[in-house]
N, C-alpha and C positions, 0 to 999 in steps of 0.2 A: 708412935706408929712404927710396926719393925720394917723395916726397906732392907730388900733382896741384895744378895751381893752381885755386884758386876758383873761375875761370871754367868749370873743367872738373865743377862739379858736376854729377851727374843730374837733380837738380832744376831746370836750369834751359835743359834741353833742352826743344824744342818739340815736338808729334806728327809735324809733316813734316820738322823736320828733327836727328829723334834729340834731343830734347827728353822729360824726363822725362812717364809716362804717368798725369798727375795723374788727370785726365778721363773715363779707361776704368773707373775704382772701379762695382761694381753687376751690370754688365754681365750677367753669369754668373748671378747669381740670377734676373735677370727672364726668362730663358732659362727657368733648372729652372721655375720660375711655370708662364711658359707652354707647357710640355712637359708636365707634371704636370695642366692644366690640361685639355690636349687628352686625356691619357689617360683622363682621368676621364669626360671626356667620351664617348669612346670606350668607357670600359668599361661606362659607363651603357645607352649604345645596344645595346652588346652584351648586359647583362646582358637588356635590355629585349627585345630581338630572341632569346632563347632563352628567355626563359618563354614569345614568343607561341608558338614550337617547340614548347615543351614542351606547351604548353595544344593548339596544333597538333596535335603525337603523339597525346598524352591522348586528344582529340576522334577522332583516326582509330582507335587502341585500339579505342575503346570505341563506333565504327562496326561496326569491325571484328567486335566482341565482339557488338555489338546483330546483326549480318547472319550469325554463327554462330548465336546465337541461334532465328533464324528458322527453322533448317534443323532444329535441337533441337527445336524447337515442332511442325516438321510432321509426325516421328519421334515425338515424344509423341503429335500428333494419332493417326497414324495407327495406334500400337499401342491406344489406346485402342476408334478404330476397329473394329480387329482384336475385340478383347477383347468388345465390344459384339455384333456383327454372329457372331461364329465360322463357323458354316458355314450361317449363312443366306441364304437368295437372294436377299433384299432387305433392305436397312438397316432396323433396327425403332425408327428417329428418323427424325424433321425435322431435328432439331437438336441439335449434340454441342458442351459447351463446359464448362470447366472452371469451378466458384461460388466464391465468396470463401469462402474458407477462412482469412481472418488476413494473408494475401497484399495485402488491398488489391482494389476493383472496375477493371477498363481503362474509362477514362471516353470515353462514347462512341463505342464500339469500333466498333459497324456504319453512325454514321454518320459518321469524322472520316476526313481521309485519301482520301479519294474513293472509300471503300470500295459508297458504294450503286452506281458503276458496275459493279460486277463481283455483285451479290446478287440474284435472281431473287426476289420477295416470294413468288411462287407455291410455292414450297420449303418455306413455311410453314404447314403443314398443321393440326398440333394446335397448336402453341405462335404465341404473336404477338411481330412485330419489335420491340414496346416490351419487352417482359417480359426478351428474351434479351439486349436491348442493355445493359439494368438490372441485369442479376448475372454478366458475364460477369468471370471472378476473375481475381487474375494466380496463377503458379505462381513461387514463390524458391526460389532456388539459391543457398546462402553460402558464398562463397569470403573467408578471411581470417582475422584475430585479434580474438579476442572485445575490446570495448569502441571499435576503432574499425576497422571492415571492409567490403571492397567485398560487394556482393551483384549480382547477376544476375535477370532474370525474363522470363516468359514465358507466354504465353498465348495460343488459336487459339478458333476458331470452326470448325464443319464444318458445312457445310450441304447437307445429301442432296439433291442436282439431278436423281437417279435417274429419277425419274418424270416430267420434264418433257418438252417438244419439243425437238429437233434442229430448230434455224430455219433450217440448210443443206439441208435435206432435206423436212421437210414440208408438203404443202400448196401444191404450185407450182401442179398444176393445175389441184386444188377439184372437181374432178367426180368424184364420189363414186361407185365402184364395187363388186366384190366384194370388197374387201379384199385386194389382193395390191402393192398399193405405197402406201409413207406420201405420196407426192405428191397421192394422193386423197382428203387428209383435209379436210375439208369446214372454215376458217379462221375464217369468217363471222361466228360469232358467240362469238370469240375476243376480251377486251373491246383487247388489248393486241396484234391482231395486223394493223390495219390499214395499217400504214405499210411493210409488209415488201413488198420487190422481188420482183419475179417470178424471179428469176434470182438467189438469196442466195449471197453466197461470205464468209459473217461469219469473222473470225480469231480474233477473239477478245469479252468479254464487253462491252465499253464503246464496240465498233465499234456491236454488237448495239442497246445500248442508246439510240445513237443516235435510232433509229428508233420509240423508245417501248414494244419490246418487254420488258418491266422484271419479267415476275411471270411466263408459262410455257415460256421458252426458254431456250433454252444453245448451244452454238455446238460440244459434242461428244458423241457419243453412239453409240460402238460399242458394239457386242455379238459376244459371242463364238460360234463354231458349230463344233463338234466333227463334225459329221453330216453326208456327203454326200447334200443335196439334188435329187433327180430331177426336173427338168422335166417338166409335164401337157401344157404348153400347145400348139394346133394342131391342126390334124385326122388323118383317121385314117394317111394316108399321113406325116405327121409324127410320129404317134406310135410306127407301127411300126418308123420308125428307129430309135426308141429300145427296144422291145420287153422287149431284154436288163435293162438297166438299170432298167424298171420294174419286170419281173418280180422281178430280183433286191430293190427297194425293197419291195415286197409283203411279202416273205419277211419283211425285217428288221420290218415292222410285225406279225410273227405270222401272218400267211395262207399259209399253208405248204403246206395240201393243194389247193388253188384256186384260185392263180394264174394257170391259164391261163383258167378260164373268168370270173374278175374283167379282166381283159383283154380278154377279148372282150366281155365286157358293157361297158367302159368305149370301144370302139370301137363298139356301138350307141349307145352315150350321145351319142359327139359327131358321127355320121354325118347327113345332111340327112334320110332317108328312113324309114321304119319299117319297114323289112323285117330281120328277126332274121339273125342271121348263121349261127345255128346254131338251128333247130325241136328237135333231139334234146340241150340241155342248157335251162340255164336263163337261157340269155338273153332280155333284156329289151328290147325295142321297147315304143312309145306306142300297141300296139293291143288292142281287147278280145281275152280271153283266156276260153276255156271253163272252167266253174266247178263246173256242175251238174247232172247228167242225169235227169230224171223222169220212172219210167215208170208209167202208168196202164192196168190192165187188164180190161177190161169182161168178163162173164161172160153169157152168158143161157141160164136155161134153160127150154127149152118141152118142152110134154109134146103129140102128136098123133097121136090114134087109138093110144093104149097106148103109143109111143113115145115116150121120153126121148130129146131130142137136146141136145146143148151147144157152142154159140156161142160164141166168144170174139177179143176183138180187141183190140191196143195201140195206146196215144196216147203221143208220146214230147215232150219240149216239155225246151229246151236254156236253159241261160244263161249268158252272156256277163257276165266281170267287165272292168269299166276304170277300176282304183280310182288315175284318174292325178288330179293335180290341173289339168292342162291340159286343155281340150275337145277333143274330138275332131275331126277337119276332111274325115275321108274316111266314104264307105261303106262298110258291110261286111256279109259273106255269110256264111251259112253253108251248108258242103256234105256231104251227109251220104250214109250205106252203113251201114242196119240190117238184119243178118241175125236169125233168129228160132228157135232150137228149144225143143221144148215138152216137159215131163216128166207124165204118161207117155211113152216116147220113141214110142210107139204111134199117139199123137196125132198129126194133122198141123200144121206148123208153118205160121203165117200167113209169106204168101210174102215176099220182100227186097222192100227197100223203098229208094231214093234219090230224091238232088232237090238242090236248093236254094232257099232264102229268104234274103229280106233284111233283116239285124239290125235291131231297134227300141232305138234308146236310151232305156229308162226313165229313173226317177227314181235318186238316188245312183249312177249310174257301172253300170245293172246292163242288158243290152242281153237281149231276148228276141224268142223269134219271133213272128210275126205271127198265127201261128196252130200250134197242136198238129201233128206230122208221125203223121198215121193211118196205121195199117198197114191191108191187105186182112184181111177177116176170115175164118177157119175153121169148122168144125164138125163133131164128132163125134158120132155115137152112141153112146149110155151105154148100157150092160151090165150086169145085178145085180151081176157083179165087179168094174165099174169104181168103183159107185156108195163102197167101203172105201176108194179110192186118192184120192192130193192131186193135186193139179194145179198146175203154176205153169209161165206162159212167162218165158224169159231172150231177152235183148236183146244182142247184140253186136253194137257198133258203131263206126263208125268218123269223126271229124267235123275239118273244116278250116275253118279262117277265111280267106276271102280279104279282101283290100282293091283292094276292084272284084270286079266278077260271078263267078262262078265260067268256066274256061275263057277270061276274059279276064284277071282280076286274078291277085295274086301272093297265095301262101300265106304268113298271117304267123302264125297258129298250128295247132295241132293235137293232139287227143287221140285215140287215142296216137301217137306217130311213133318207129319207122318205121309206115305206116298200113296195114302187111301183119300187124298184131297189133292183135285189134280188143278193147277194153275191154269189159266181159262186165256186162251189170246186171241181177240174179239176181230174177228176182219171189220173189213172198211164195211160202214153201213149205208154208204150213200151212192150206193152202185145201182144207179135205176135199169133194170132189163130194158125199158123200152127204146132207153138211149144206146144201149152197144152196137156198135159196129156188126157186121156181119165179119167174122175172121175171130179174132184173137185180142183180147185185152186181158191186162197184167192189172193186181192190184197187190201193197205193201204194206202190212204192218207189222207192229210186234211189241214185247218187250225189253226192256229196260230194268237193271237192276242197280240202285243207287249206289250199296253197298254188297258186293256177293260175299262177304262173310256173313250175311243173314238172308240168304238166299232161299232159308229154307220158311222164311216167312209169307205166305201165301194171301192171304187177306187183306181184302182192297185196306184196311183201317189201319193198314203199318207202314202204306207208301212204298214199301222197297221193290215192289216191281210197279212201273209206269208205264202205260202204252208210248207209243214213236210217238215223238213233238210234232206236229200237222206239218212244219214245215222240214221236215227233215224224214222221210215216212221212210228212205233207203236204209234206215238204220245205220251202225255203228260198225258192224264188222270187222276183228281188223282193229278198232281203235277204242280208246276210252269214248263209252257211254257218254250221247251228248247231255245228258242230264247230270249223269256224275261230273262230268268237268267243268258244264254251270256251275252247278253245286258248289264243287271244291274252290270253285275261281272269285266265289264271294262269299261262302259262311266262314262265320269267326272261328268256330269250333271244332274244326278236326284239326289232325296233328300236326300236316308240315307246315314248310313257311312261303311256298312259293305259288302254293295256287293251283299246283298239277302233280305234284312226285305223288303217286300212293303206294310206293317203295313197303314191303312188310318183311319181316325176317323171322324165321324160327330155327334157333340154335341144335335142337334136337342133343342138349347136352346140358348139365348142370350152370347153373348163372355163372358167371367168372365176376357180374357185376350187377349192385341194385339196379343200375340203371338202366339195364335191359328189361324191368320192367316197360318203360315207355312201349316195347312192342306187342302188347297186350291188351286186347279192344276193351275200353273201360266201360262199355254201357252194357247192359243184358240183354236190351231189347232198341237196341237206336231206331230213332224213328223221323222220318221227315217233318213228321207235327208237333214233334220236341219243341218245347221254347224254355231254352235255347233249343234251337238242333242238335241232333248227335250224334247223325252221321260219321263215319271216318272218324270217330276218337276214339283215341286210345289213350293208356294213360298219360297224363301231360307231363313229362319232363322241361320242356320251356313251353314257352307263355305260346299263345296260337296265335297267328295272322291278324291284326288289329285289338289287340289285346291291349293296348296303351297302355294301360294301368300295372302290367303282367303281374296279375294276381290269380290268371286262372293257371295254376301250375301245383300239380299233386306231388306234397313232400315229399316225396318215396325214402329220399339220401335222409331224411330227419329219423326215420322209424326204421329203416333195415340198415343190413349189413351183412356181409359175405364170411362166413367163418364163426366162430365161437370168440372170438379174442377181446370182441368187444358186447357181449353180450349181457353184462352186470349190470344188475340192479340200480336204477338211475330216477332219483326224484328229485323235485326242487329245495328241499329240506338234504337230501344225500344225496348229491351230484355223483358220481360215476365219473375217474379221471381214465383219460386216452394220453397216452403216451408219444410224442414225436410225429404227430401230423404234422402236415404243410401248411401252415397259415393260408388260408384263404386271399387275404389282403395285403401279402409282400408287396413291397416294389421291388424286390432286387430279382436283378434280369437274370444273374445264374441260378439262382432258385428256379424260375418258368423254364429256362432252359434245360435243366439237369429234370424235371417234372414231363418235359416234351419229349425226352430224346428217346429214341425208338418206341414213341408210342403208336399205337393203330389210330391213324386219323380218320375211317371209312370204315371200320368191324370194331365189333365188341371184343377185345383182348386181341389175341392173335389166330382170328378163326381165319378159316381159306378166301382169298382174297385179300386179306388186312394189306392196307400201303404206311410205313411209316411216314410220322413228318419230314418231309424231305429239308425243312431247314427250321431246328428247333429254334435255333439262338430268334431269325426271324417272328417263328410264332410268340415267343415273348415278349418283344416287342409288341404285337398286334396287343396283345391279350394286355398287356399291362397301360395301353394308350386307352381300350377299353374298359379296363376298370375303376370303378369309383374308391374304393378305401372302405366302402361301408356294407362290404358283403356281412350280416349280422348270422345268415345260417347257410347249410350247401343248396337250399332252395332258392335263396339270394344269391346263391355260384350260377345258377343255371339262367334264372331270370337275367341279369348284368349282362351274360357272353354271347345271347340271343340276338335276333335279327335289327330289332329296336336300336342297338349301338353299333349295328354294324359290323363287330368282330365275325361273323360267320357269313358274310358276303364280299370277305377282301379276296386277293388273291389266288392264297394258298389254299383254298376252297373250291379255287375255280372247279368246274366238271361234276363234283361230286351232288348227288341227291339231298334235297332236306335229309331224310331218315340217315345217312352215311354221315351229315355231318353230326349230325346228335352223339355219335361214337365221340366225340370229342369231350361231351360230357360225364357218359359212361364210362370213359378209360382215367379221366380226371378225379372224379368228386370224390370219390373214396380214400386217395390219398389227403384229403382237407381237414381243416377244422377251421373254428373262429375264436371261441372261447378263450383265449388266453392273451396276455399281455407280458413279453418279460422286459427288465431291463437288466443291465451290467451299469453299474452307477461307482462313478469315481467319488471319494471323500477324503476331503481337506477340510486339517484342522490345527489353530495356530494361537497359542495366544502369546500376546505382545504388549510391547508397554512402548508408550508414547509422551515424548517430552518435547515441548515446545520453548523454544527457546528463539527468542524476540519474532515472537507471533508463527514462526516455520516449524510445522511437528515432524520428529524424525521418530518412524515405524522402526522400534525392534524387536524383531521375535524372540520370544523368550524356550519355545518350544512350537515342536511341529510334528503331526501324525497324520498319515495316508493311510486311507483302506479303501479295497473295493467290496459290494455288495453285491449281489445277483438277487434278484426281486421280482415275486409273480403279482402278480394283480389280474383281480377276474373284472374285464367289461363291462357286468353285466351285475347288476345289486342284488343284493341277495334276498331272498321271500320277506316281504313285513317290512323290508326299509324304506324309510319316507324321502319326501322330497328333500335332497341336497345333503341325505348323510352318504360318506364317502366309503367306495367300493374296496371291496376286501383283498389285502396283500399281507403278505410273511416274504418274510427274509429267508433266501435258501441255504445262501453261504455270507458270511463277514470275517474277508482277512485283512489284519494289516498288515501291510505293508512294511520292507526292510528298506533303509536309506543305504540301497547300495550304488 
């Protein structure tokens, strides 16, 4: 075996030059060290860098879970809602909110989160902002294993905005008229509405709030309208464009036999002149109208040189009604044609007799002549066989009214028309000759006209003219007809409410409001044999005098409307939305109050004579102790504020006529609606985890999200929906909410 020489050992080589590698001994482990080192390092950061992940995740989970949440809570709300409300026309809350039920109070809830920018205080009707912030509960939902489990909750606020202002829409131009647009709602003494722009285009609730509008506004406020609206508004050449159209609205309001002469009386209504359109029905112009014919018949008898002769002559004396509530501005005439025959027909009849005089306007609206129209007198000689027989002369006659002289002015009424059929006024028939005194005996009859807006109906089978009641033969003169104030003192069916006003008005200008229809005689042909009667009616804006039920009341506010604005196409299938009406069914007092204020409580808008409410904030009161919550349309506005509950026989009425108080409904309805339901709805939503620990659970939330809603809901079910499915709502706005 050859062996290396010593020098050639390994040991005794250098690193450079092939020299043993004493030197590198370690090397290797300080390596793994520092490798092991770094990974540790690394695995730290990592581990470190996925719990923040996790804890990351976790926190968006359960964002995530909190913002399902919210959507759960609105769905709660709003079945609750549902459940609440059913088929009511107005929410019967303020305020809808779930109590601590074991759940836990939301601490808080209406003031943290920025929620008072989106809450109207005025919302808060019966209940107060402290009371509801104080027990609104949470709702849990347990999701997990008993002893150590996640839980979920939730909880909302609903806050009925129903009754408040539309701050886009009300009030822009403050000048208070008859009620046919909310821009005319008088703001002024609105304590929160002074900072509002003339020109509002709000988006939403915290734009709003900006401005300090904080307690009667809201930023949305449609209503719904199933009903095509006809337009009033214009004169008469504007109206009869539309002719078709109103006729056919008549109809749907129930006037079904007298359509055409509500039309034409609604064309004297807004014409500049007083001249009737038609003398042979019952249209109405602003002029005295003949009421009551009196005939007086003198008798004498002398005896001379053995002869009995008898004398006799009539005095005829006329009256004129003009039960308007405007003055009169013109003169007026009357022109008369009395012919005479006398029973025995043997007799000779005192001869015809015409003329005219010049009307006197007495006292109450009742105009008479100036003096008695005498007839020429006759005279017979009585006969032993005359002396068994009666005697009586009849009068028939014929009379016009002009406005100006006669043969210069125009005919604005007439009893009877056509005036080639002269109305007959029968004297007393039970005047026995044999019984008169020697001298001078009077005898009185006449008639009576029920209604002298059909005055010109002549024949006995219409009743409007009646002979003198037996016991009353002096006639009326001078006052209401004793038969029309029978009349009025007990049928159900004319217009006012107290038994006596027959107050009538003609604007001689375009509508300002539907509700001026009510001054427009709704029958064609009224007649006393009517059953019902239908006398003195006109169209019924509230229910009549014993009307209990008040259902006789013509929708006029459902089918018209004043202007084009709301005049779109509206069916049960495609409703037609109205923008920023008044809810009919508020309870909040500054809504009725800022609705009153300088409105005409006695005229239709601001016509001559109008008296403002003299104390708005009071009328709301009244009005709001009289209403129910369930006004469902404006025809249900009118019925509710009627004599039945009182509100138009308080106080603030004293003085004024039924027909003056009616302007109350006229200057009102038009700014209404019912249709609509909103809320502003708070949502909370939390989920938490819950560990109990020796039987005591301690609640912690793991996350939390706030938003509010605004939500319309319609009333009213929609066509085809059956029993118990629930009424249709959308969301208008959903924001959350920032925890600042």
């Amino acid at each position: 075996m050859k062996k290396f020489p010593a020098a050639c050992s390994l040991n005794s080589f250098s690193p450079g030059s092939g020299a043993p590698r004493r030197h590198r001994r370690g090397i290797a482990l300080l390596i793994v060290i520092g490798l092991t080192a770094m990974l540790m390092l690394l695995g730290a950061a990592f581990a470190i860098y996925m719990r923040t992940e996790r804890m990351a995740s976790g926190n968006f989970k359960n964002d995530v879970r909190a913002r399902q949440l919210l959507h759960v809570a609105l769905a709660r709300a709003m079945d609750t809602v549902e459940t609440s409300c059913n088929n009511a026309i107005y929410p019967p809350f303020d305020v809808l909110y779930p109590t601590n039920s074991g759940g836990g109070v939301v601490d808080a809830a209406l003031t943290s989160w920025g929620a008072t920018n989106y809450l109207p205080r005025g919302a808060f009707v019966t209940s107060s902002w402290a009371s509801v912030n104080a027990n609104i509960g949470w709702v849990p939902l347990t999701v997990g294993q008993a002893g150590s489990f996640e839980d979920v909750r939730y909880a909302y606020v609903v806050l009925n905005v129903s009754g408040l202002f539309d701050a886009n829409q009300v009030g822009i131009s403050g000048a208070r008229g008859a009620g046919t647009n909310v821009q005319e709602i008088d703001l002024s003494d609105v304590p929160d509405a002074n900072n509002l722009p003339a020109a509002p285009s709000f988006q939403t609730m915290p734009n709003l709030f900006t401005t300090g509008a904080t307690n009667n506004f809201v930023v949305f406020q449609p209503y719904l309208r199933t009903n095509v609206l006809v337009d009033l508004s214009g004169d008469e050449d504007a109206l009869m464009g539309r002719r078709a159209d109103i006729i056919q609205a008549l109809k749907a309001c129930g006037i079904n036999n007298s359509t055409e002469l509500v039309f034409s009386n609604l064309l004297d209504y807004v014409d500049a002149g007083n001249i009737p359109k038609d003398l042979a029905s019952s249209c109405t112009e602003k002029v005295p109208m003949i009421n009551e014919i009196r005939k007086k018949d003198r008798f004498v008898i002398t005896v001379n040189t053995g002869t009995t002769n008898l004398q006799y002559r009539s005095y005829m004396d006329v009256e004129c009604w003009y039960p308007f509530m405007e003055p009169a501005a013109n003169d007026y005439w009357l022109a008369y044609q009395i012919d005479f025959t006398v029973v025995p027909s043997n007799f000779p009849a005192p001869a015809s007799v015409s003329g005219q005089q010049r009307l006197i306007l007495g006292a109450s609206g009742f105009y008479h002549l100036p003096s008695e129209i005498a007839c020429l007198s006759s005279s017979q000689p009585l006969g032993s066989s005359d002396l068994s027989s009666t005697v009586r002369i009849d009068a028939h006659v014929r009379f016009q009214v002009y406005e100006g002289a006669f043969g210069v002015g125009t005919i604005v009424d007439a009893s009877p028309y056509p005036t080639n059929q002269p109305l007959s006024v029968v004297g007393t028939a039970s005047l026995l000759l044999g019984s008169l005194p020697i001298g001078s005996s009077w005898t009185t009859n006449g008639l009576e006209c029920f209604d002298p807006r059909c005055n010109w109906m002549a024949s006995s089978a219409s009743r409007q003219w009646i002979g003198y009641n037996a016991s009353s033969l002096a006639g009326t003169i001078g006052a209401v007809n004793q038969r029309t104030a029978t009349y009025l003192g007990t049928a159900l069916y004319f217009k006012t409410t107290d038994g006596t006003n027959t107050g009538m008005y003609v604007a001689n200008r375009p509508l300002q409001s539907v509700g001026e229809l009510t001054y427009l005689l709704r029958s064609g042909v009224p007649s006393y044999n009517n059953n019902p009667k239908d006398l003195w009616t006109t169209i019924r804006l509230v229910p009549p005098p014993g009307d209990t039920s008040s259902t006789l009341i013509d929708p006029i506010f459902d089918h018209f409307t004043i202007g084009s604005s709301r005049t779109s196409a509206a069916t049960p299938d495609g409703p037609a939305r109205d923008w920023g009406l008044v809810n009919a069914n508020s309870f909040n007092s500054n809504i009725w109050k800022a609705v009153f204020t300088d409105m005409s409580i006695n005229r239709p808008g601001k016509d001559a004579g109008f008296v403002s409410v003299p104390d708005p904030g009071a009328l709301a009161t009244v009005w709001l102790n009289a209403s129910t919550g369930s006004i469902a349309n404006l025809t249900d506005f009118c019925r509710v504020g009627w004599a039945e509950h009182g509100f138009c026989n308080g106080p603030i009425f004293n003085g004024y006529t039924a027909l003056e108080k009616e302007s109350f409904f006229i200057n009102t309805a038009g700014l209404l609606g019912v249709r609509q339901n909103t809320f502003v709805i708070m949502l909370y939503g939390e989920p938490t985890r819950s560990i109990y620990i020796n039987n005591n659970r301690n609640i912690s939330p793991l996350s939390g999200i706030r938003a509010v809603a605004t939500v319309w809901r319609d009333p009213v079910l929609e066509p085809g929906a059956v029993a118990g499915q629930p009424h249709r709502w959308f969301v208008r706005s959903f924001d959350i909410l920032k925890n600042e």
